[in-house]
Jmol script that loads the backbone (N, CA, C; Angstrom):
load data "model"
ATOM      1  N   UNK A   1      19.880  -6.451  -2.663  1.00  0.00           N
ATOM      2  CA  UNK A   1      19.765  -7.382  -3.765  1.00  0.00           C
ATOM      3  C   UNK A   1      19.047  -6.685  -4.927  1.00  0.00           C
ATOM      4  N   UNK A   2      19.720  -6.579  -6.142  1.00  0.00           N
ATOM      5  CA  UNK A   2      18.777  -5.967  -7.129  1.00  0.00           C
ATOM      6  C   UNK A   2      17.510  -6.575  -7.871  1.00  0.00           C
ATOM      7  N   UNK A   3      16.490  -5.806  -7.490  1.00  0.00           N
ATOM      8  CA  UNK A   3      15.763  -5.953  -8.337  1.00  0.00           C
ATOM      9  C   UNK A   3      14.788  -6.505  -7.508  1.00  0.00           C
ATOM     10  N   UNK A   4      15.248  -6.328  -6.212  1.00  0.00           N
ATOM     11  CA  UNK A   4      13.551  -6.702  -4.703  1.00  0.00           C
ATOM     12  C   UNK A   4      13.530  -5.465  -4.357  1.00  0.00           C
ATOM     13  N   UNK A   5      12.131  -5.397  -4.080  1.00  0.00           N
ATOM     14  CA  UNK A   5      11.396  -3.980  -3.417  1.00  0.00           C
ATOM     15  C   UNK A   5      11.989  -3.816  -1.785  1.00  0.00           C
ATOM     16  N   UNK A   6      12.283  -2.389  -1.293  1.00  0.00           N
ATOM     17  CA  UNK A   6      12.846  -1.882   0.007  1.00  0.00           C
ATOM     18  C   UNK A   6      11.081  -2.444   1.116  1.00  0.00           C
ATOM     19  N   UNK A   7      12.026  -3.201   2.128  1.00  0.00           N
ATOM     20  CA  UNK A   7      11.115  -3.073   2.832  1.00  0.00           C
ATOM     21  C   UNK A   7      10.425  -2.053   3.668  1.00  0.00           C
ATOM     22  N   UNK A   8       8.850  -1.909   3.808  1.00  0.00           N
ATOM     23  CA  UNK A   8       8.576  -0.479   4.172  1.00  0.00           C
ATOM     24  C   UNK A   8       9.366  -0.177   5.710  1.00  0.00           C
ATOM     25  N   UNK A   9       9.534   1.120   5.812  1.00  0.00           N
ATOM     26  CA  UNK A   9      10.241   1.528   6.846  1.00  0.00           C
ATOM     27  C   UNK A   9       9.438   1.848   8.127  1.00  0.00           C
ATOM     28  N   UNK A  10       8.031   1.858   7.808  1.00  0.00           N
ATOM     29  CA  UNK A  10       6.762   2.296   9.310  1.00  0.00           C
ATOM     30  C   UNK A  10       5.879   1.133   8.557  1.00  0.00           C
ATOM     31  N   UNK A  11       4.298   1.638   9.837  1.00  0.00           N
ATOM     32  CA  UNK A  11       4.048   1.133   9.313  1.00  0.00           C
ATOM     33  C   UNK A  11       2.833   2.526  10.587  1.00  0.00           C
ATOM     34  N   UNK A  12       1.177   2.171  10.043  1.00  0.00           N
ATOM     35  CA  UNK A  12       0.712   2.768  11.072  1.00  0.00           C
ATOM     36  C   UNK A  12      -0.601   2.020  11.487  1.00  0.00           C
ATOM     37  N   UNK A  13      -1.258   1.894  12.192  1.00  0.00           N
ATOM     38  CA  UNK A  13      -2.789   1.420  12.521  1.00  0.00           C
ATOM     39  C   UNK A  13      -3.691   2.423  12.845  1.00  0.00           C
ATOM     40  N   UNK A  14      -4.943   1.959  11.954  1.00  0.00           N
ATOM     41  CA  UNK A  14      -6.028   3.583  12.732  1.00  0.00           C
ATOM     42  C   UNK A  14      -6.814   3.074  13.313  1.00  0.00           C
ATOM     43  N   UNK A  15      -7.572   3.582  14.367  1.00  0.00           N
ATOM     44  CA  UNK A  15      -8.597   3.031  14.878  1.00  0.00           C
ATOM     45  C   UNK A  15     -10.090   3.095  14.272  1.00  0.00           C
ATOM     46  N   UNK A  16     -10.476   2.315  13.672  1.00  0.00           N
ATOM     47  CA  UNK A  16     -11.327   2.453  12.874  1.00  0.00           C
ATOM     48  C   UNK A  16     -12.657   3.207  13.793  1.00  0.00           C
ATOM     49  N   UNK A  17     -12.925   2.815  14.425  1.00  0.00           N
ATOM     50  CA  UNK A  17     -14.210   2.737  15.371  1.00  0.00           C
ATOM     51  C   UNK A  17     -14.137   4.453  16.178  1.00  0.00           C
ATOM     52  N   UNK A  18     -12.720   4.356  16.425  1.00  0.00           N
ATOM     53  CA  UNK A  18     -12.635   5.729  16.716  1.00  0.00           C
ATOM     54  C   UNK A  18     -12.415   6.625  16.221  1.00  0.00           C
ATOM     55  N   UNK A  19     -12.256   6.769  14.542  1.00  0.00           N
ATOM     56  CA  UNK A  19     -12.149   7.592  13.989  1.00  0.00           C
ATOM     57  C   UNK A  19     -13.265   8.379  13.541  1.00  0.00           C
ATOM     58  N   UNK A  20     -12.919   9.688  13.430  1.00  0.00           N
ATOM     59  CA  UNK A  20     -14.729  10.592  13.186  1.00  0.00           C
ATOM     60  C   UNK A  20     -14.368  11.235  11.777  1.00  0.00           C
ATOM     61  N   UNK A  21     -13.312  10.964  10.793  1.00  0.00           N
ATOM     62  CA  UNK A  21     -13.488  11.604   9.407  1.00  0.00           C
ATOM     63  C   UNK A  21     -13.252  12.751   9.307  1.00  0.00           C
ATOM     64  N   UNK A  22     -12.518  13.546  10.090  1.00  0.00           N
ATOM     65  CA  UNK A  22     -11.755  14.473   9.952  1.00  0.00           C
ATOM     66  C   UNK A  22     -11.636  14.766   8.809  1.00  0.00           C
ATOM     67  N   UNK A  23     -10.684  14.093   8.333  1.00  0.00           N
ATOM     68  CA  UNK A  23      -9.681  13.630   7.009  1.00  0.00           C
ATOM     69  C   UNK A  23      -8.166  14.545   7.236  1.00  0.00           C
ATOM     70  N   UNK A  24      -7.966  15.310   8.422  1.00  0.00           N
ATOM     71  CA  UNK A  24      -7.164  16.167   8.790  1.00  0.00           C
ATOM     72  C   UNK A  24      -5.428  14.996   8.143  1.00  0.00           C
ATOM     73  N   UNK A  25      -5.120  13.749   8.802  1.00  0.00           N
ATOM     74  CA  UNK A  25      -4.265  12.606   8.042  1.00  0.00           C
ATOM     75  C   UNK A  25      -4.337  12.452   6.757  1.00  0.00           C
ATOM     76  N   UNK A  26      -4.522  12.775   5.940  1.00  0.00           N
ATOM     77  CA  UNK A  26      -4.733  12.592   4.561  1.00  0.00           C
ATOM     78  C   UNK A  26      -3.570  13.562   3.677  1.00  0.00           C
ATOM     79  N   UNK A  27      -4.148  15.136   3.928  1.00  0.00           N
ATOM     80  CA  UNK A  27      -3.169  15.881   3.145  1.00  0.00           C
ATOM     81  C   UNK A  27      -2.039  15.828   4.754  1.00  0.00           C
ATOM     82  N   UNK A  28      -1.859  15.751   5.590  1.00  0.00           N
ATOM     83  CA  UNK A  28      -0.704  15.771   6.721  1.00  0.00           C
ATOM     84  C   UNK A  28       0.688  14.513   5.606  1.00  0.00           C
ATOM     85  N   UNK A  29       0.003  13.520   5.475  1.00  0.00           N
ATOM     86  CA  UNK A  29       0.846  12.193   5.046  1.00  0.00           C
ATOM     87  C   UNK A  29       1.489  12.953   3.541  1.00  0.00           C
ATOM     88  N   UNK A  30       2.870  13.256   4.089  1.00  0.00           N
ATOM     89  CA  UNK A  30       3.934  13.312   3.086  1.00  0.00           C
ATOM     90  C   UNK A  30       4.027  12.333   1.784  1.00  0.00           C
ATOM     91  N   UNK A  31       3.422  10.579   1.791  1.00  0.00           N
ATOM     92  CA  UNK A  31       3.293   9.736   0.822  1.00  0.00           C
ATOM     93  C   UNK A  31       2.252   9.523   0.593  1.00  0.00           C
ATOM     94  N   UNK A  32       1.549   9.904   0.857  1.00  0.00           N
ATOM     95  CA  UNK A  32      -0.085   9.873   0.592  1.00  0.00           C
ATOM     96  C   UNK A  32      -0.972   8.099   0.707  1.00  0.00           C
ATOM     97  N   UNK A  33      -0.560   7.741   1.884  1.00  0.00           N
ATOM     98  CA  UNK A  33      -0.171   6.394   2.739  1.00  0.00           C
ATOM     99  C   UNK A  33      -1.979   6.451   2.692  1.00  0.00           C
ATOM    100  N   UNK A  34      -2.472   7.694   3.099  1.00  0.00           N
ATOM    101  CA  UNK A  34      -3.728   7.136   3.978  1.00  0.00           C
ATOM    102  C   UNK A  34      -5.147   8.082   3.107  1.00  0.00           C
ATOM    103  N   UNK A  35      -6.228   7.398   3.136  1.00  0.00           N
ATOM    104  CA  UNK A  35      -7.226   7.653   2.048  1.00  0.00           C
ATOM    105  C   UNK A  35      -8.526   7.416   3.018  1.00  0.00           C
ATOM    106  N   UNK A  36      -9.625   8.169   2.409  1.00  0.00           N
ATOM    107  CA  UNK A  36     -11.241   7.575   3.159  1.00  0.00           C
ATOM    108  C   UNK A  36     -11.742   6.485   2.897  1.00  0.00           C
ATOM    109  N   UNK A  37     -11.966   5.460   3.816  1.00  0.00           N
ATOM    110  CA  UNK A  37     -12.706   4.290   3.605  1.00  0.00           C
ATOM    111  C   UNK A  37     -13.928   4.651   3.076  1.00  0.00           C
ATOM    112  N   UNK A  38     -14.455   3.456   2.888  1.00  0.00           N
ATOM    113  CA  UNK A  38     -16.304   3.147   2.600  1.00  0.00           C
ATOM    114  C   UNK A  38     -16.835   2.850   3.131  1.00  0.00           C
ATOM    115  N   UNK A  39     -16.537   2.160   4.479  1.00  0.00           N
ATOM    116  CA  UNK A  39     -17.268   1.430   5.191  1.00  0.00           C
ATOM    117  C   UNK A  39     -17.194   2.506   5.822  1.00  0.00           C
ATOM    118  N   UNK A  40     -18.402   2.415   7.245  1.00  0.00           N
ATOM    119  CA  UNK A  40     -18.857   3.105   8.114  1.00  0.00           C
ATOM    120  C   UNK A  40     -18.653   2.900   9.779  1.00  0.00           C
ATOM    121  N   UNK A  41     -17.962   3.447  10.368  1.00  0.00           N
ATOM    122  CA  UNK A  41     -17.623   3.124  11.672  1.00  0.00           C
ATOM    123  C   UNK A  41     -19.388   2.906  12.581  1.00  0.00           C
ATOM    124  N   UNK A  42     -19.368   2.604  13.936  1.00  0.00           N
ATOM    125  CA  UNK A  42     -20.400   2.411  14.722  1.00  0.00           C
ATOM    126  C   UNK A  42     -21.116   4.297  14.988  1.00  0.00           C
ATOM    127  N   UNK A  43     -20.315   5.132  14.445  1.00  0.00           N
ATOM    128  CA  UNK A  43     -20.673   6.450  14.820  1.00  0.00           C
ATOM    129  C   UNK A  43     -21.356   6.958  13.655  1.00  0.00           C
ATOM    130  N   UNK A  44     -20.862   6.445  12.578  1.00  0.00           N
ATOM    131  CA  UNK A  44     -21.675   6.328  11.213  1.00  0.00           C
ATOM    132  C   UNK A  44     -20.695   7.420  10.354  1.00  0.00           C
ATOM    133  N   UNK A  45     -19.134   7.490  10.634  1.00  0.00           N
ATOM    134  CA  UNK A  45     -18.062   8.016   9.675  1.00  0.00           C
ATOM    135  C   UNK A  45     -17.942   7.024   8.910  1.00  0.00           C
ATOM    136  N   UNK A  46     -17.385   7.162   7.736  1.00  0.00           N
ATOM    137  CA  UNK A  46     -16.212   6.759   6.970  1.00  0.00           C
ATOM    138  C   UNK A  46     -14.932   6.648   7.368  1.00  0.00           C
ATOM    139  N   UNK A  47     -14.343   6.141   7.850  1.00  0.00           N
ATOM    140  CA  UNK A  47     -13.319   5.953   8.923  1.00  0.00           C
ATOM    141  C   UNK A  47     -11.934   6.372   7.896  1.00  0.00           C
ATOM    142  N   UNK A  48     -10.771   6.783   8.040  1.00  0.00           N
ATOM    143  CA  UNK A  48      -9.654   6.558   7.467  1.00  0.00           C
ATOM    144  C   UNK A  48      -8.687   5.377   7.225  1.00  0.00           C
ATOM    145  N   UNK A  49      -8.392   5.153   6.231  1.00  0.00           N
ATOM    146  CA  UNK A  49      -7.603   3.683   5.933  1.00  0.00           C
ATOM    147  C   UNK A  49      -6.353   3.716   5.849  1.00  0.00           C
ATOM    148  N   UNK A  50      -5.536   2.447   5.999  1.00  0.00           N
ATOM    149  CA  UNK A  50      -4.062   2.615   4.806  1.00  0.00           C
ATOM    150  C   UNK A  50      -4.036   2.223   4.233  1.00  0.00           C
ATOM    151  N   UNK A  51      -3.931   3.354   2.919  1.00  0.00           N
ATOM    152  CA  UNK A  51      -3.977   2.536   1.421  1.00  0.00           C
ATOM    153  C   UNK A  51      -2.970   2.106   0.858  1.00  0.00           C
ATOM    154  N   UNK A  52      -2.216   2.833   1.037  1.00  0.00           N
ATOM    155  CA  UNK A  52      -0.641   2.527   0.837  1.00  0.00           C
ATOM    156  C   UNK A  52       0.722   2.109   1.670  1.00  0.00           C
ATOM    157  N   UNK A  53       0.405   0.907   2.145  1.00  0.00           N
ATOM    158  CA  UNK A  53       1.190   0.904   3.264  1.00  0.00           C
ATOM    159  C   UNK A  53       2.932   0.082   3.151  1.00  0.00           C
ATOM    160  N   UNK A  54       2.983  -0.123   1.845  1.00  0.00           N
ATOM    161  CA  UNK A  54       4.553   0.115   1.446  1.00  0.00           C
ATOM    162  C   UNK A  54       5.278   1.215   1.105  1.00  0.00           C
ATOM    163  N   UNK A  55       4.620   2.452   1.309  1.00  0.00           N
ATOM    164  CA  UNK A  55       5.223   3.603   1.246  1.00  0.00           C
ATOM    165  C   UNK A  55       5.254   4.238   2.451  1.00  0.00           C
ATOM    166  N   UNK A  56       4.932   4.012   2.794  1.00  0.00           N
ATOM    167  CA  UNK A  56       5.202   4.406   4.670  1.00  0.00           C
ATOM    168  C   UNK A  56       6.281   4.480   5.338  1.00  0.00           C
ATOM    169  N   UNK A  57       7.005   5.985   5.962  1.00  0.00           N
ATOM    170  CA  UNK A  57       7.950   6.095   6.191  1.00  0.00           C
ATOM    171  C   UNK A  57       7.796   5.525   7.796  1.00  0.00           C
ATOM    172  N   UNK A  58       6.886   5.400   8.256  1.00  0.00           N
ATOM    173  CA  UNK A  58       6.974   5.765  10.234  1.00  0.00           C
ATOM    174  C   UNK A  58       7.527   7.213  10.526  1.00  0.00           C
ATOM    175  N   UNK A  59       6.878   8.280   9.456  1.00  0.00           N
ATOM    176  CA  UNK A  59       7.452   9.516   9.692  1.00  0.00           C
ATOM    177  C   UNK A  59       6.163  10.202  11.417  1.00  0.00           C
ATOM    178  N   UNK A  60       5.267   9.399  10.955  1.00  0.00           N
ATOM    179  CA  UNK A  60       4.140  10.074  12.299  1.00  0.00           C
ATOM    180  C   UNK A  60       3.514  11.334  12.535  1.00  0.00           C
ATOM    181  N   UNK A  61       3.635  11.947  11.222  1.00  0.00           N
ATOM    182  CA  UNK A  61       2.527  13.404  10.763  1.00  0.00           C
ATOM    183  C   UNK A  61       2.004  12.767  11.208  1.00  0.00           C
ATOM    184  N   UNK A  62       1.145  11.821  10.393  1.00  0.00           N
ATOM    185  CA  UNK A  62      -0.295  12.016  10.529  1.00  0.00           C
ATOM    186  C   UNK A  62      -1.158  10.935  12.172  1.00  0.00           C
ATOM    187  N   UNK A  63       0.000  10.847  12.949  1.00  0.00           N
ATOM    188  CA  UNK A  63      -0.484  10.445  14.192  1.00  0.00           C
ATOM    189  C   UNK A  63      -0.516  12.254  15.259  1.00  0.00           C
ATOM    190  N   UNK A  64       0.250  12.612  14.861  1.00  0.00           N
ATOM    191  CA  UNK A  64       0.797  14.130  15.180  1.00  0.00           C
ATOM    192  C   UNK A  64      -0.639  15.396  14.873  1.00  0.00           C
ATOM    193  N   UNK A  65      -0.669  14.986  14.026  1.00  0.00           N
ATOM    194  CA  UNK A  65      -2.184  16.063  13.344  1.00  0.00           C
ATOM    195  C   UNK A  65      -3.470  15.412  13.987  1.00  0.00           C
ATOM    196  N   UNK A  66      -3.930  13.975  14.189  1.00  0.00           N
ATOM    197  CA  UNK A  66      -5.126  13.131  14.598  1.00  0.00           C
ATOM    198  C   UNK A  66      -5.742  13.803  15.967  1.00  0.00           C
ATOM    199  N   UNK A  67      -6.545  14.538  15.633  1.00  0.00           N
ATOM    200  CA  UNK A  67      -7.573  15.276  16.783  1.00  0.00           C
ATOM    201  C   UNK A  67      -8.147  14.272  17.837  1.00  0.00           C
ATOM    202  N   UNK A  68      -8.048  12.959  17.169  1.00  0.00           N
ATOM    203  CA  UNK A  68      -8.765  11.998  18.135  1.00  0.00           C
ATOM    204  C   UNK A  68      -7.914  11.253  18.585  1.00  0.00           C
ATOM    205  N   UNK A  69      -6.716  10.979  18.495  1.00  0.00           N
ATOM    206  CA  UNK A  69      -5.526   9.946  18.710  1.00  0.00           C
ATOM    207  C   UNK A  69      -5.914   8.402  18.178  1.00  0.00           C
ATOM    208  N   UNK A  70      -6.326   8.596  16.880  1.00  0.00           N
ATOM    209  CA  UNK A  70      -6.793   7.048  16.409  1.00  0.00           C
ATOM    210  C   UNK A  70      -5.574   6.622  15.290  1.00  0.00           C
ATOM    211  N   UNK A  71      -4.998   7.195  15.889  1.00  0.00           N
ATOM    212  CA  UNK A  71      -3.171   6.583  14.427  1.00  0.00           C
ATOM    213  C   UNK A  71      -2.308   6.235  15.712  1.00  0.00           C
ATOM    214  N   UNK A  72      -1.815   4.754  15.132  1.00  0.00           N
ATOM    215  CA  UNK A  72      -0.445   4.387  15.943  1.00  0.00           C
ATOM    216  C   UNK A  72       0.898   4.254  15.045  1.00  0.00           C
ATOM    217  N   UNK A  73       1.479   4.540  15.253  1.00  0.00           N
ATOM    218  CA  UNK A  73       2.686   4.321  14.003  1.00  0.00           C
ATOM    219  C   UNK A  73       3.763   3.298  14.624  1.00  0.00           C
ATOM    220  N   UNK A  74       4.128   2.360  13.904  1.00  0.00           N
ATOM    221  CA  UNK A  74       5.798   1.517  14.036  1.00  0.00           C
ATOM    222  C   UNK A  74       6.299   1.601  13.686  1.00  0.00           C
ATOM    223  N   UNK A  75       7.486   1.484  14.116  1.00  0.00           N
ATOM    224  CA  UNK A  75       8.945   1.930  13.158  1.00  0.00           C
ATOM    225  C   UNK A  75       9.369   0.698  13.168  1.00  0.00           C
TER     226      UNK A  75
END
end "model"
wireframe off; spacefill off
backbone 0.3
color backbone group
């Protein structure tokens, strides 16, 4: 239909709590989907977010690169 936005094609979840701030997902993400939070996990990181999550292919770099396995991706 012209003139509605493509629905996103992934989508991903991070684990906040388990994430340690790597930032290794960040430059990995081909759309630049995922950015550093502000808030502070229980370990006392900055956890990784999705900032952009209508651009999200479900391509799964950046579950692929995650040293800690805290990215889930859907297709």
């Amino acid at each position: 239909m012209p003139g509605t936005a493509p629905l996103p094609k992934g989508r991903i979840e991070i684990d906040f709590e388990r994430c340690k701030a790597c930032e290794l997902c960040i430059p990995a993400c081909p759309k630049n989907c995922i950015e550093m939070g502000t808030g502070t996990n229980r370990q006392g990181f900055a956890a990784a977010v999705f900032a952009r999550p209508g651009d999200c292919t479900g391509c799964a770099v950046c579950a692929e690169c995650c040293p800690d396995v805290c990215i889930q991706v859907w297709r």
